[in-house]
N, C-alpha and C positions, 0 to 999 in steps of 0.2 A: 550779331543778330539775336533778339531775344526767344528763347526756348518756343515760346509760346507758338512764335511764328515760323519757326523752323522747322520741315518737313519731317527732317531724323529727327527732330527730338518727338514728335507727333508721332513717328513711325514706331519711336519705341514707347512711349509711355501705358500702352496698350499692354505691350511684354511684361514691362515692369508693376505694374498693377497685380498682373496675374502673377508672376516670381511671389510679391508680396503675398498675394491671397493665399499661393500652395504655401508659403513659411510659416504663416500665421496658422494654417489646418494643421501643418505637421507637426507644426509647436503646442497647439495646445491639443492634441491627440499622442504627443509622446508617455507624458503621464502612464495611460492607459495600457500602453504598449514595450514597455519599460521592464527590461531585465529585472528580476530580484530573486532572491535566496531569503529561504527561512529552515529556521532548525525547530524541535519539540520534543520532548518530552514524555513517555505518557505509559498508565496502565493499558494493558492486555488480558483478554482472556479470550480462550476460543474450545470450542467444544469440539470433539473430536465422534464422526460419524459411526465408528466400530466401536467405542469403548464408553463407559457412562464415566460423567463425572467432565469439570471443568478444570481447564489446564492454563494457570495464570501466570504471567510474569509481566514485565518491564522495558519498554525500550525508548530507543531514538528514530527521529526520522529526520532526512533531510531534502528541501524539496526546493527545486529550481522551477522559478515560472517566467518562461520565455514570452509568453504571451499573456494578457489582460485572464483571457477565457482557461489556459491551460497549466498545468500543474504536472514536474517530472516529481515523482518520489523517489527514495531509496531509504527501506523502512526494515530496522534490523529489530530483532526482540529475542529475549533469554528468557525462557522459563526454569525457574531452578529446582523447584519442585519435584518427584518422584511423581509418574504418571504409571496409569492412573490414581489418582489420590484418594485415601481414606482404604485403601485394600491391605491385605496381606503381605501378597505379593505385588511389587509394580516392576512393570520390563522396561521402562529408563528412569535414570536416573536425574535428566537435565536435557532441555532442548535448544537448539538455538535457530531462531527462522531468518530468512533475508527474503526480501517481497521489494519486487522493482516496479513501477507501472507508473498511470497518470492519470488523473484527474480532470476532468470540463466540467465547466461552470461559471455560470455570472458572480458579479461582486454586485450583489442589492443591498446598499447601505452599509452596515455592519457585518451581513450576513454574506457566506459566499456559500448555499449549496453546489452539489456536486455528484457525480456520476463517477467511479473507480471500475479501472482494470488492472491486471497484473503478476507479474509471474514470478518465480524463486525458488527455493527450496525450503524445507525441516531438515535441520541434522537432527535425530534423535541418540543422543546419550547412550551408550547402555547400562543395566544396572546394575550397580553396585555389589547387590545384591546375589544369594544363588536364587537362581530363577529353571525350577524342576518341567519340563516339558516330556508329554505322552509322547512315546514313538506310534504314531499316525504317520499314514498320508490321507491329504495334504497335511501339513502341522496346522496348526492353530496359529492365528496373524500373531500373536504376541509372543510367540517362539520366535521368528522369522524378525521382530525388531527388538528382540530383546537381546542380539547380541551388537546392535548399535546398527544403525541404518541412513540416509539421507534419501528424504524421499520430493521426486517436484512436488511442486504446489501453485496452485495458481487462484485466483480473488477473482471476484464479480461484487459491486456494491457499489454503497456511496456514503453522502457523509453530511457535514454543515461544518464552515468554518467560521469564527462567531470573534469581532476582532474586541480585546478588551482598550486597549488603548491603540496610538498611530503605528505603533511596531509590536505590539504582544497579542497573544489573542488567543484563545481555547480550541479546539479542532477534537471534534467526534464519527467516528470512524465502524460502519455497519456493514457486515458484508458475508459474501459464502464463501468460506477458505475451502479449495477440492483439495487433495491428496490423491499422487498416485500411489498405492498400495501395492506391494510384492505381491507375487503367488508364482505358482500355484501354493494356495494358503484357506485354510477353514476359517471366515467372516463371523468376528464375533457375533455379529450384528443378525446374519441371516439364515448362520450354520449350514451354507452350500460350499460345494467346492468352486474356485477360479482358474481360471485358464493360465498358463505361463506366464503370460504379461500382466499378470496383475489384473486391479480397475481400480475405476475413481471413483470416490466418493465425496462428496460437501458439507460441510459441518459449519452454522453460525459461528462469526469471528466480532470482537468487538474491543475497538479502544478508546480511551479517551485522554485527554491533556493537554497542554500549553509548550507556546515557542515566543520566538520573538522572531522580527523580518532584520534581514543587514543587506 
């Protein structure tokens, strides 16, 4: 008996119509939705809220996007430099940061702005250096990490990622790095004393540079 006129075949052509339609949605909505990893490249610098002067270095970052809209980081950088720079004396020698979080945002053509959170730590160095400290109390915050410290840290910001070709692309990166600060400790910044637990403070962070996608 030919399909046309057979009931099960009538019964199902209905099903299979619609099987076709969801394939076709999921097939050409995978694209979008599609596992990928990218690495980069890039300068660093970031200002630090108690001390003057900018503290610059170099890293990598590696970033899994599980979804179209969403972006995992894992974003390491070295400063090698003596902080504060241009002084006499500086209380480290070398820092090294790691800052984990994510990213939302569209892909508009080229462009993918973006929204960042995120959290980690600064190991700070200590220096090299003799580094002479008044007997106070509280000391002075640069006693206090001038004998090497790791302090958390956590990001609020965003960004633009700017693609140069189908797999390479530039990624700039704006944001407020906080730091938890020791104390009880004397604030360069405000010359009050702090309570045991420390505080936080935010200080402009900014990077820039290039990856490719695999």
């Amino acid at each position: 008996m030919p399909c046309a006129s057979s009931p099960k075949c009538a019964d199902g052509q209905p099903l299979v119509r619609k099987l076709v339609i969801i394939w076709l949605v999921l097939l050409s909505a995978a694209p979008a939705f599609a596992q990928s990893f990218s690495a980069d490249l890039h300068f660093t610098s970031s200002a630090w809220s108690e001390f003057d002067g900018q503290d610059a270095g170099f890293g990598a970052r590696l970033t899994w996007r599980p979804l179209a809209l969403l972006g995992i980081d894992a974003d390491f950088n070295w400063y090698p430099g003596d902080f504060p720079p241009d002084t006499v004396v500086s209380f480290s020698g070398s820092r090294v940061e790691g800052l984990f979080g994510a990213t939302v945002g569209p892909k508009l053509g080229r462009l993918r702005p973006f929204v960042k959170a995120g959290a980690g730590f600064l190991d700070i160095g200590e220096t090299p250096k003799v580094f002479a400290c008044i007997t106070i109390f509280p000391p002075p915050l640069a006693c206090l990490l001038a004998g090497g410290d790791t302090l958390p840290a956590y990001e609020i910001g965003g960004g633009v990622e700017i693609d140069a070709t189908s797999n390479t692309f530039l990624r700039a990166d704006f944001s407020d790095r906080i730091l938890k600060y020791p104390g009880p400790s004397l604030r360069q910044s405000a010359s009050d004393q702090v309570g045991d637990g420390g505080f936080f403070a935010g200080a402009f962070r900014f990077t820039i540079g290039g990856g490719f996608r695999f």
